[in-house]
mmCIF file of the C-alpha atoms, coordinates in Angstrom:
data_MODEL
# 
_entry.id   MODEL 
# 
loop_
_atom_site.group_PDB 
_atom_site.id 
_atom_site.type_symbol 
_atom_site.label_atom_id 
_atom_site.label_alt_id 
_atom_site.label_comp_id 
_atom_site.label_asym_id 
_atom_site.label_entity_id 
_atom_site.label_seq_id 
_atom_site.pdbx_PDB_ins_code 
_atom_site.Cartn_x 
_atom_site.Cartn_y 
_atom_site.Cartn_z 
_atom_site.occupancy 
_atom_site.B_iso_or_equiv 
_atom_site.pdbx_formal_charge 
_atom_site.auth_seq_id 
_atom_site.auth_comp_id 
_atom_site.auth_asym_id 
_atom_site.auth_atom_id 
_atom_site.pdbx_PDB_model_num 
ATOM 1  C CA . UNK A 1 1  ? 32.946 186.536 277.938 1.00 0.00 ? 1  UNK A CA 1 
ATOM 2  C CA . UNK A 1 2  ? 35.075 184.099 279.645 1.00 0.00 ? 2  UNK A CA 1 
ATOM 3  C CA . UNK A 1 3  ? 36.716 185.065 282.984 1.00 0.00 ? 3  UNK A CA 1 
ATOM 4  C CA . UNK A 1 4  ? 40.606 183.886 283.262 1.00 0.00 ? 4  UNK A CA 1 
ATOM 5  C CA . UNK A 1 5  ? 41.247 181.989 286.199 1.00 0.00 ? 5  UNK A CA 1 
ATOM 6  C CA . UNK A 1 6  ? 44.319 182.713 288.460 1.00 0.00 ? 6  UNK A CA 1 
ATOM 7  C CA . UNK A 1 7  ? 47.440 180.834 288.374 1.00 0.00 ? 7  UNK A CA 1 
ATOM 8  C CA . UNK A 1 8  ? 48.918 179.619 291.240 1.00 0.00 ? 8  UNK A CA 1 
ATOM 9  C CA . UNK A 1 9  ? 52.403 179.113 292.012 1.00 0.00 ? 9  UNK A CA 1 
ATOM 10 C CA . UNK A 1 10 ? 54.876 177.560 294.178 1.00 0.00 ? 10 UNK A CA 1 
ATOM 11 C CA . UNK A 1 11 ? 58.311 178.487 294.843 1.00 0.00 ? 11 UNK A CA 1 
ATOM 12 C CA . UNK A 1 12 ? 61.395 177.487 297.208 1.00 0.00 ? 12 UNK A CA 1 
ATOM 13 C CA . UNK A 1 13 ? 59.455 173.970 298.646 1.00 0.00 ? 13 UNK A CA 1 
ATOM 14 C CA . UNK A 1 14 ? 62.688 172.530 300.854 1.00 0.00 ? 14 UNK A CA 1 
ATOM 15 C CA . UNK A 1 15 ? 62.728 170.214 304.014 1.00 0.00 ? 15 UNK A CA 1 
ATOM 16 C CA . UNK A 1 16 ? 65.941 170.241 306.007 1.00 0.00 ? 16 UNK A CA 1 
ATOM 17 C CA . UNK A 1 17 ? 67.871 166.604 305.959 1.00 0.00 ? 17 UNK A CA 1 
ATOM 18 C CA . UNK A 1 18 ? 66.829 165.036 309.058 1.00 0.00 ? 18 UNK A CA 1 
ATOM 19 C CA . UNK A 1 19 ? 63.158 165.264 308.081 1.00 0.00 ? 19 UNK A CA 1 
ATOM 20 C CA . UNK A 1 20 ? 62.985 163.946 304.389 1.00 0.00 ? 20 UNK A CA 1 
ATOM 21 C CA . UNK A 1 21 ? 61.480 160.784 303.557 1.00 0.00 ? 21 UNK A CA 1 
ATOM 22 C CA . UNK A 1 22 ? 58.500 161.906 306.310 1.00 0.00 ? 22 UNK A CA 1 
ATOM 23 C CA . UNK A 1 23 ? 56.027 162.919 303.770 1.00 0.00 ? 23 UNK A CA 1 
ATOM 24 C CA . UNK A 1 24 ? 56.339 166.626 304.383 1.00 0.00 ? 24 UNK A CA 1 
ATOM 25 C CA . UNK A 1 25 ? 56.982 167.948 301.233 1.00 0.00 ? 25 UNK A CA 1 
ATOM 26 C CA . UNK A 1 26 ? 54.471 166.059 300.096 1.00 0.00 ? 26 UNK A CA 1 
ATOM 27 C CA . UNK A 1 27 ? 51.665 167.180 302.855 1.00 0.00 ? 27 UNK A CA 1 
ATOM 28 C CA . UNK A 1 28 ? 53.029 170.680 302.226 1.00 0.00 ? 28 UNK A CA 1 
ATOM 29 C CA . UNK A 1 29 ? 52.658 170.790 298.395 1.00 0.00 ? 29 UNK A CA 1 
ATOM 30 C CA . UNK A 1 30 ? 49.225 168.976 298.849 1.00 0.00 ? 30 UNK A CA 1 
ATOM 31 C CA . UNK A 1 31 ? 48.289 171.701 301.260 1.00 0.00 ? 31 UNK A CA 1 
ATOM 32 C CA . UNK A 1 32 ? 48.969 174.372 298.524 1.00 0.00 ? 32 UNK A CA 1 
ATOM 33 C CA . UNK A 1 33 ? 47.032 172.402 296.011 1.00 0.00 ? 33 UNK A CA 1 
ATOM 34 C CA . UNK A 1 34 ? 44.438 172.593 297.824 1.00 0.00 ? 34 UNK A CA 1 
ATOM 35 C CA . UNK A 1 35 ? 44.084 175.785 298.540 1.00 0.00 ? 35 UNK A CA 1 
ATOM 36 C CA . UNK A 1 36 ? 44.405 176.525 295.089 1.00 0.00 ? 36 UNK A CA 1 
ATOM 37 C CA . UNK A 1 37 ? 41.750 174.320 294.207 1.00 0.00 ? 37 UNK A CA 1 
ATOM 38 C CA . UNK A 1 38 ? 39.292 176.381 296.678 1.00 0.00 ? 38 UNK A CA 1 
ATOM 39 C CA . UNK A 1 39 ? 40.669 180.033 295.470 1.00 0.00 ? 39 UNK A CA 1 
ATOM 40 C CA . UNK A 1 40 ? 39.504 178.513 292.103 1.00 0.00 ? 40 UNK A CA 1 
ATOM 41 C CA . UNK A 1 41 ? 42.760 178.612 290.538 1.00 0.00 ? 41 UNK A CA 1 
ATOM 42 C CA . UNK A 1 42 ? 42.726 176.924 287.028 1.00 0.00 ? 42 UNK A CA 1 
ATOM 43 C CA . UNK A 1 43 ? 46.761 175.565 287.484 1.00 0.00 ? 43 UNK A CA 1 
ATOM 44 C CA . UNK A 1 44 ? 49.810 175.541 289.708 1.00 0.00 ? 44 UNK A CA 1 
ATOM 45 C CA . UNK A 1 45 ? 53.442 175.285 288.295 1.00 0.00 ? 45 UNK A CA 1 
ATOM 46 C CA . UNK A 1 46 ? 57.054 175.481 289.754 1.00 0.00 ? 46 UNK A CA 1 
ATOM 47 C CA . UNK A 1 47 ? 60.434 174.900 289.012 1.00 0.00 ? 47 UNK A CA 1 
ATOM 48 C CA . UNK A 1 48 ? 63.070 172.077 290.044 1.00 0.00 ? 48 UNK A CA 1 
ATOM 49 C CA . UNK A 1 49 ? 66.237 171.137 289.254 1.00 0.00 ? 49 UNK A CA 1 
ATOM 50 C CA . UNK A 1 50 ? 67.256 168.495 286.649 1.00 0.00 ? 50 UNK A CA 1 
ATOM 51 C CA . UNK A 1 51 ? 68.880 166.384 289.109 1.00 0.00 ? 51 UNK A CA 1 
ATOM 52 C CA . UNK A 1 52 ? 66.339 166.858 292.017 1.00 0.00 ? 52 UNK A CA 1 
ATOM 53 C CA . UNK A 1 53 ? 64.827 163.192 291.157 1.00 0.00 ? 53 UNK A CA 1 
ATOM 54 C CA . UNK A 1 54 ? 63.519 163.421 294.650 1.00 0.00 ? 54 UNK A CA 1 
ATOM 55 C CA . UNK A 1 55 ? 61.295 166.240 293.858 1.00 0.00 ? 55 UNK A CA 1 
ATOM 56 C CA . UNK A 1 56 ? 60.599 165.287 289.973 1.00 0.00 ? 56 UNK A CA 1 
ATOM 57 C CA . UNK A 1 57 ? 59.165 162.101 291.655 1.00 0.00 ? 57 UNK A CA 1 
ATOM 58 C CA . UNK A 1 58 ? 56.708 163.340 294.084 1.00 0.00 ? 58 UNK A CA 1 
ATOM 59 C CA . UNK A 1 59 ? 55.660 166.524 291.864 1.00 0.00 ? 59 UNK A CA 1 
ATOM 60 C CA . UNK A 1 60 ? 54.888 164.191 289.016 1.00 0.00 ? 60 UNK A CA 1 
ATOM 61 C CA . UNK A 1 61 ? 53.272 161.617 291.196 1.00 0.00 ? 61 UNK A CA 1 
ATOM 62 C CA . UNK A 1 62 ? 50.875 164.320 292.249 1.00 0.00 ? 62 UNK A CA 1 
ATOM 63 C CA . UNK A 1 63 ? 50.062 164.629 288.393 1.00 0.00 ? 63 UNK A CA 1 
ATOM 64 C CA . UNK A 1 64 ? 52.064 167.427 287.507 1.00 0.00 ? 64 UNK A CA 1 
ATOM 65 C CA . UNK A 1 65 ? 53.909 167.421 284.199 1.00 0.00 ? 65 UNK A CA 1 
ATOM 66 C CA . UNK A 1 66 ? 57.400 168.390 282.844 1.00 0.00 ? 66 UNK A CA 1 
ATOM 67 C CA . UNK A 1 67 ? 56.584 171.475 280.349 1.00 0.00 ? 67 UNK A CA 1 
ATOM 68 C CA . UNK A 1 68 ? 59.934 172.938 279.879 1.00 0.00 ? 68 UNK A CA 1 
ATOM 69 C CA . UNK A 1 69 ? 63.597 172.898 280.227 1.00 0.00 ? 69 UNK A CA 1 
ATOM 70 C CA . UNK A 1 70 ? 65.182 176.197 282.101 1.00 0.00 ? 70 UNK A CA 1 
ATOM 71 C CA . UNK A 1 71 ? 68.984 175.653 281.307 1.00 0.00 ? 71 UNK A CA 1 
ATOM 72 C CA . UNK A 1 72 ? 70.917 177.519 283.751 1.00 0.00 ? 72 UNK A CA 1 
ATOM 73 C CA . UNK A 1 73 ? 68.390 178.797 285.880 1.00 0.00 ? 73 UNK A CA 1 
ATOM 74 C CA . UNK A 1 74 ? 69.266 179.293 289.269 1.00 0.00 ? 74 UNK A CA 1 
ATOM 75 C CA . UNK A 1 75 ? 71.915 181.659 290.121 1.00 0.00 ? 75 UNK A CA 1 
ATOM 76 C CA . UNK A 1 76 ? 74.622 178.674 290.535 1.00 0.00 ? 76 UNK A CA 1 
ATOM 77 C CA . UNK A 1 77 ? 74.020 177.492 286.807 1.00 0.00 ? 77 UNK A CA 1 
ATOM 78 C CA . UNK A 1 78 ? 72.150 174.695 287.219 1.00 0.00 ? 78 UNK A CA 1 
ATOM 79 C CA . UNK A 1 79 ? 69.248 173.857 284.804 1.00 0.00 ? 79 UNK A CA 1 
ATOM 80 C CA . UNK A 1 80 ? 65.781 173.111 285.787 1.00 0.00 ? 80 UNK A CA 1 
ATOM 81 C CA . UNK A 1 81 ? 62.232 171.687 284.542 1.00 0.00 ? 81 UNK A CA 1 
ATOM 82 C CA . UNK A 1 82 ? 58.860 173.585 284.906 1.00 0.00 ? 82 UNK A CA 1 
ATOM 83 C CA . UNK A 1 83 ? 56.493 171.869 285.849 1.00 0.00 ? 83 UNK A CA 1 
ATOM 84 C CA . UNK A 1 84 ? 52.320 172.068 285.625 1.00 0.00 ? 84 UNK A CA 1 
ATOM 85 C CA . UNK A 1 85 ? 49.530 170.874 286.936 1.00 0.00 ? 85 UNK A CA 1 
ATOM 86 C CA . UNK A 1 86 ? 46.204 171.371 286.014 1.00 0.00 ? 86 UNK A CA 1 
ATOM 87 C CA . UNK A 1 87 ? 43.857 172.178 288.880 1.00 0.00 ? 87 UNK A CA 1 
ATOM 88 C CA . UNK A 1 88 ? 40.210 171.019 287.012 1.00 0.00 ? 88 UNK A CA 1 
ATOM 89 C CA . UNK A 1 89 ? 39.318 167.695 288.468 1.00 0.00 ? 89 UNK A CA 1 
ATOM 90 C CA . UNK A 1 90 ? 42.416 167.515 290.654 1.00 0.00 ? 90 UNK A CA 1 
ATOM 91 C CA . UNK A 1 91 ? 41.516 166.446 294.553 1.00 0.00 ? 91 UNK A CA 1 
ATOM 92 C CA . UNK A 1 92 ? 43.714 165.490 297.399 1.00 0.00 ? 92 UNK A CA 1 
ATOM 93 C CA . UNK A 1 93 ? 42.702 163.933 300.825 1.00 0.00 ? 93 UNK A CA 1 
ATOM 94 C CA . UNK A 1 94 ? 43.283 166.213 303.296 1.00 0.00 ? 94 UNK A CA 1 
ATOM 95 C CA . UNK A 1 95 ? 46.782 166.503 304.688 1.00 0.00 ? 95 UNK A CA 1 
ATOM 96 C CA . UNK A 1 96 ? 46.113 165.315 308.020 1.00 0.00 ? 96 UNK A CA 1 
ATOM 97 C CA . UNK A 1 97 ? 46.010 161.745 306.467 1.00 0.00 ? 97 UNK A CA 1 
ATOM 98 C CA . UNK A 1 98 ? 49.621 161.989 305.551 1.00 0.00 ? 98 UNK A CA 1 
ATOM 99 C CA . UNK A 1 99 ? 51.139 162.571 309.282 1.00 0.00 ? 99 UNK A CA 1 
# 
């Protein structure tokens, strides 16, 4: 009998203006990774917007993959991509390397 493995999540990632292009969203969503990784979770996914190329860059330079199209999604009608990564053989340094 195989046991299913949690899925992990994460929602709502945003870094106000003044502090983007620091590597914070990308420490953060490391962060959660990794702690997914150690709860033994067997993915992560979330949602961005279409035109969020900021965010479709770093979430799919971390590895994680466009799966499907939302269209009107969010509560102001704009579409979005889900997005998943699969945690088996996924590592990250430690976050304290990116500050």
């Amino acid at each position: 009998m195989s046991v299913k493995r949690p899925l992990g999540y994460i929602g709502m990632l945003s870094v106000i203006p003044e502090y983007r292009g620091k590597g914070i969203a990308r420490a953060l969503t490391i962060r959660s990774i990794n702690e997914m990784i150690r709860l033994k979770f067997s993915e992560c996914y979330l949602e961005t917007e279409v035109d969020n190329i900021g965010a479709l860059n770093l979430y799919e330079s971390l590895g994680f993959r466009r799966t499907e199209y939302l269209p009107r999604y969010y509560q102001n009608g704009n579409s979005a991509y889900r997005l998943i990564l699969q945690l088996e053989n996924v590592y990250f340094p430690t976050v304290s390397s990116y500050w």
